[in-house]
GUTIDO-169829 format. One record per residue (C-alpha): residue in one letter; x, y, z. Coordinates in steps of 0.001 Angstrom, whole numbers, padded with zeros to 6 digits, always signed. Example, Ala and Ser with C-alpha at 12.3 -4.5 7.8 and 13.67 -1.06 7.14 Angstrom:
2
a+012300-004500+007800s+013670-001060+007140
# end
This chain:
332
x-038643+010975+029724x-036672+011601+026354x-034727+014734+026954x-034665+017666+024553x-032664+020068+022897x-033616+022578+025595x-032588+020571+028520x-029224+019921+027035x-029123+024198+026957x-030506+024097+030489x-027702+021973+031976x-025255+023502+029520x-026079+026991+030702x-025814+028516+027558x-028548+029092+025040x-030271+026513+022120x-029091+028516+019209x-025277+027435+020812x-026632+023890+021388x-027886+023779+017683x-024845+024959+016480x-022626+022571+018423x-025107+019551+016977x-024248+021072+013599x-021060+021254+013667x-020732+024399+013614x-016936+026080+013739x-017940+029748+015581x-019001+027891+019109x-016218+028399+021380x-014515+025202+022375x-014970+025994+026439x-018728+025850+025380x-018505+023008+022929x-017431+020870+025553x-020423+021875+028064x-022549+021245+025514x-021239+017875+024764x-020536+017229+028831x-024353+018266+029169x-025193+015244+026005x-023587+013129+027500x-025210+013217+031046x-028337+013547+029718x-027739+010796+027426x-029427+013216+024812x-029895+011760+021207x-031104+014411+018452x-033834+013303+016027x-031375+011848+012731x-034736+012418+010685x-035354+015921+011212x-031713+016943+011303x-031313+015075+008124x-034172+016910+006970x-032988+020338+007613x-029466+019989+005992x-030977+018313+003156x-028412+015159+003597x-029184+011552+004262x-027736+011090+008115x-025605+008363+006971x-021887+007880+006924x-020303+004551+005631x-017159+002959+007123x-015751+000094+004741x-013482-002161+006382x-011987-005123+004915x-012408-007450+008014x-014469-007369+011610x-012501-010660+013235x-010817-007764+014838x-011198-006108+017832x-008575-002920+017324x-011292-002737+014063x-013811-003311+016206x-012892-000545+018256x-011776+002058+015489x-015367+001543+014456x-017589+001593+017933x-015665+005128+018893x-016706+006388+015250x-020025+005250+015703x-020562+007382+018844x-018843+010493+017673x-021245+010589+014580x-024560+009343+017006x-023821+012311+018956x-024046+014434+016045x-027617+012905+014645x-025675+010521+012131x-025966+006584+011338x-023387+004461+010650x-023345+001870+007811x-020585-000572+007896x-020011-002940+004500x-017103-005575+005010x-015518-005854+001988x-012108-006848+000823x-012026-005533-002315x-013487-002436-005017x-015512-004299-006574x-017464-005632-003590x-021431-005176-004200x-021897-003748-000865x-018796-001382-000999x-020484-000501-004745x-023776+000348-002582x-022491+002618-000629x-020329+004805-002786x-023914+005155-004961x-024703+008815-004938x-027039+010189-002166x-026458+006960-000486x-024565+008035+002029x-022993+011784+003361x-019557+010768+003723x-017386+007719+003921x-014509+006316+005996x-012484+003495+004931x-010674+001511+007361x-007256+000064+006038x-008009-000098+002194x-006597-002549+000126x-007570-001156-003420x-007047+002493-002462x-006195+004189-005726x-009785+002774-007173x-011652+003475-004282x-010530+007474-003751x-011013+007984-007622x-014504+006988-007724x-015031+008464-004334x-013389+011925-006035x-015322+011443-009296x-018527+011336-007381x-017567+014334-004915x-018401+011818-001932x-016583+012791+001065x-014075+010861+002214x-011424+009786+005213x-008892+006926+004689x-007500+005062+008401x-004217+003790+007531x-003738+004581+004182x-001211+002711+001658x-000613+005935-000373x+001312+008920+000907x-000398+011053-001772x-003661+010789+000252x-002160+011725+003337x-003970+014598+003707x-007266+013199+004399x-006071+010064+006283x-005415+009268+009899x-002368+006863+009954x+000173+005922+013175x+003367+006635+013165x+004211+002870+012252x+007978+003977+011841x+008224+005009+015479x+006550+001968+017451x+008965-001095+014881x+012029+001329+016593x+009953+001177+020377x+009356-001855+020058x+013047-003311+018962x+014610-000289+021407x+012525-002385+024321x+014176-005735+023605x+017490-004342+023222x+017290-002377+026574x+016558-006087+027733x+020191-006715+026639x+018771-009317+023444x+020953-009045+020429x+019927-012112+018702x+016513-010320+017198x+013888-011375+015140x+011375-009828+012902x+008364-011745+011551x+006275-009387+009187x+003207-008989+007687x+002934-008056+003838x+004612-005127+002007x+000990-003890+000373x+000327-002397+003569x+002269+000951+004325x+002467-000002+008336x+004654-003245+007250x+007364-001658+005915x+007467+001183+008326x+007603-001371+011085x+010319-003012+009430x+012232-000002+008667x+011940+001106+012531x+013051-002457+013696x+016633-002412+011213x+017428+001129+012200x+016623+001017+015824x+019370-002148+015166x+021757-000514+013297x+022205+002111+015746x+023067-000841+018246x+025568-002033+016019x+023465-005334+015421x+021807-007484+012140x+018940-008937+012446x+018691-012569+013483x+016139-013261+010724x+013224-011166+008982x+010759-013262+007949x+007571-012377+005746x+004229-013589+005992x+000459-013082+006260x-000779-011365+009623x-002134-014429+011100x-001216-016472+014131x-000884-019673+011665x+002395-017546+010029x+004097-017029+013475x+002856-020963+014453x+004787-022550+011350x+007658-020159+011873x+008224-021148+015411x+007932-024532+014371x+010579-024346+011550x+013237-022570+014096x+012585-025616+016111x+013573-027731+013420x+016558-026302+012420x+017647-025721+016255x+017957-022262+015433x+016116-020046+018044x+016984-016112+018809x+016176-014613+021704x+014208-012183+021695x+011356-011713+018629x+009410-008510+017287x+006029-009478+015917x+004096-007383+012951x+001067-008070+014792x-000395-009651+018131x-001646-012761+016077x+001815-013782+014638x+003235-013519+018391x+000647-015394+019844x+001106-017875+016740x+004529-018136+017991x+004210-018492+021405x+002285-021491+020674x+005051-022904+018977x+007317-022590+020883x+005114-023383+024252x+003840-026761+022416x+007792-027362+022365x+008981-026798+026132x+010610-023334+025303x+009449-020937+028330x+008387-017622+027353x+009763-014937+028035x+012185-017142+029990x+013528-018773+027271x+012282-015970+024480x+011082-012331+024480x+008581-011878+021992x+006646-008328+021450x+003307-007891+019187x+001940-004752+018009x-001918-003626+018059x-003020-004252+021655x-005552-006505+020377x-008014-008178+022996x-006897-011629+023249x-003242-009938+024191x-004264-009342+027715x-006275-012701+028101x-003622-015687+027149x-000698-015903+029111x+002234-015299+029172x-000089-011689+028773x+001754-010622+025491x+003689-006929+025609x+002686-004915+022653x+002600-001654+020713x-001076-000420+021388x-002225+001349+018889x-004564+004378+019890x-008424+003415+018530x-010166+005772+020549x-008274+008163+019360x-008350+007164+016025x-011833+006916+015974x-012693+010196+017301x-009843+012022+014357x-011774+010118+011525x-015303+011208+013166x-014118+014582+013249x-012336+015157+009904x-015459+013359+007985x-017978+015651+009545x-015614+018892+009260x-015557+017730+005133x-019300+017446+004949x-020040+021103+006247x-017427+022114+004258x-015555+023137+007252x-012140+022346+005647x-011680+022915+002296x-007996+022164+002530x-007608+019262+004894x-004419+018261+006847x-004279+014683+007718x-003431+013481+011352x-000400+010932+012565x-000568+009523+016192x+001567+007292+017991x+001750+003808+019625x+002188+003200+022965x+004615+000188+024537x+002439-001877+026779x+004845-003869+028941x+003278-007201+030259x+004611-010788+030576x+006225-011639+027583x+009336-009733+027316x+012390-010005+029963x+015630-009395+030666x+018190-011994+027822x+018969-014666+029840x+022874-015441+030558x+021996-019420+030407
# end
């Protein structure tokens, strides 16, 4: 049997009106009791009626998430823990792929009444897309965002921090012949890496061995390995922009008889699936999508009740997720 509003205040212990609130997102409940309340959902697996809710605040139930790719699974999982933040609040989530403003689908959704709110994951026309969002008075949340001046209603990662992790990591390894292959300087997160990677270097005293630029795609760190091959010119160790352009590489230099991380170190960044499913399993900078998703969630459902009129936007960190990849330089 379907459970109900009152059984979630039954195993909560506390009364409807503080259930209602909590599914309203209202900002008087005491956290302690948000949390039984949303303990009791859960258990209960409770799901409110999205029609009648919808009803009552006079809003559609729907929040759109544009992202500009789903042949990724950190995207993939930015998006599932948004879409069961919002469920558990009574809303829908409509996803349009679209790589670019003027996108029919993206167009759809921005249409007034349309939608309640809207997310965008990793825009590439940003500027466009915030001043029709703004011109409309649509909601909005931006996941790594390309312009600081929307910072305050973004969630970004501190992309700085994990290119320094990640080149601090090698160089504890005792490498000093370090690589950088990079993605494109539109996005924000690229140059940050960079910048991280040079400094965490020029506090060691070192230059880079090579930075090389390039589309986020294993084919870029394929043809790269393939070229140091070439030209006999290999470093030791190598910091990826992404997961794909060090698996891309790994190839390369696998296809060649160079033994990773024997032979070469190489570090990714995004702790995407396929990192801890080929081997050598690839060390990486894992970037935090649960918590991600659940920020965005919560700062796009504070904006529709007009819970924040003045928002603040949220950085989080990477984590270093030592596997098989990366070792100690090798003397040979």
């Amino acid at each position: 049997m379907k459970a109900s509003i009152f059984d979630v205040a039954k195993r909560s212990g506390l009364s409807v009106v503080t259930v209602s609130r909590v599914l309203n997102g209202a900002g008087t409940v005491r956290e302690k009791n948000r949390q039984k309340v949303m303990d009791a959902i859960k258990e209960l697996d409770y799901r409110p009626s999205a029609a009648a809710r919808s009803l009552a605040r006079g809003r559609t139930g729907i929040i759109g998430l544009i992202v500009t790719t789903l042949h990724d699974s950190f995207f993939d999982a930015v998006a599932k823990e948004i879409n069961d933040a919002l469920a558990l609040q009574g809303y829908f989530l409509a996803v349009s792929v679209s790589r670019s403003f003027g996108n029919q689908e993206s167009h759809y959704l921005i249409q007034e009444d349309r939608v309640d709110g809207l997310i965008l994951l990793s825009p590439v026309e940003e500027e466009r897309f915030v001043s029709e969002l703004k011109k409309r008075n649509i909601p909005y949340v931006l996941i790594d965002n390309q312009l600081s001046e929307n910072n305050a209603s973004a969630i970004t990662i501190d992309n700085y921090n994990g290119g320094y992790e990640a080149t601090r990591h090698l160089l504890e390894l005792g490498h000093t012949k370090i690589a950088h292959l990079c993605g494109l300087d539109v996005f924000t997160s690229t140059r940050d890496r960079r910048q991280g990677f040079v400094d965490a270097l020029q506090e060691a005293e070192l230059e880079p061995f090579a930075i090389i630029q390039g589309d986020y795609s294993m084919d870029f760190g394929y043809q790269t390995g393939k070229q140091w091959l070439a030209d006999n010119q290999l470093p030791t160790a190598v910091f990826a922009g992404d997961d794909y352009i060090a698996i891309g590489l790994i190839n390369a230099l696998t296809e060649a008889g160079i033994r990773v991380p024997e032979q070469i170190s190489v570090i990714g960044y995004d702790d995407q699936d396929i990192a801890s499913q080929l081997r050598p399993f690839l060390t990486t900078m894992k970037q935090p999508a649960d918590q991600i998703g659940l920020a965005a969630a919560d700062m796009i459902l504070r904006k529709i009740s007009n819970q924040s009129k003045r928002t603040a936007g949220l950085k989080l960190k990477s984590e270093l997720i030592i596997r098989q990849s990366t070792a100690q330089v090798s003397n040979d």
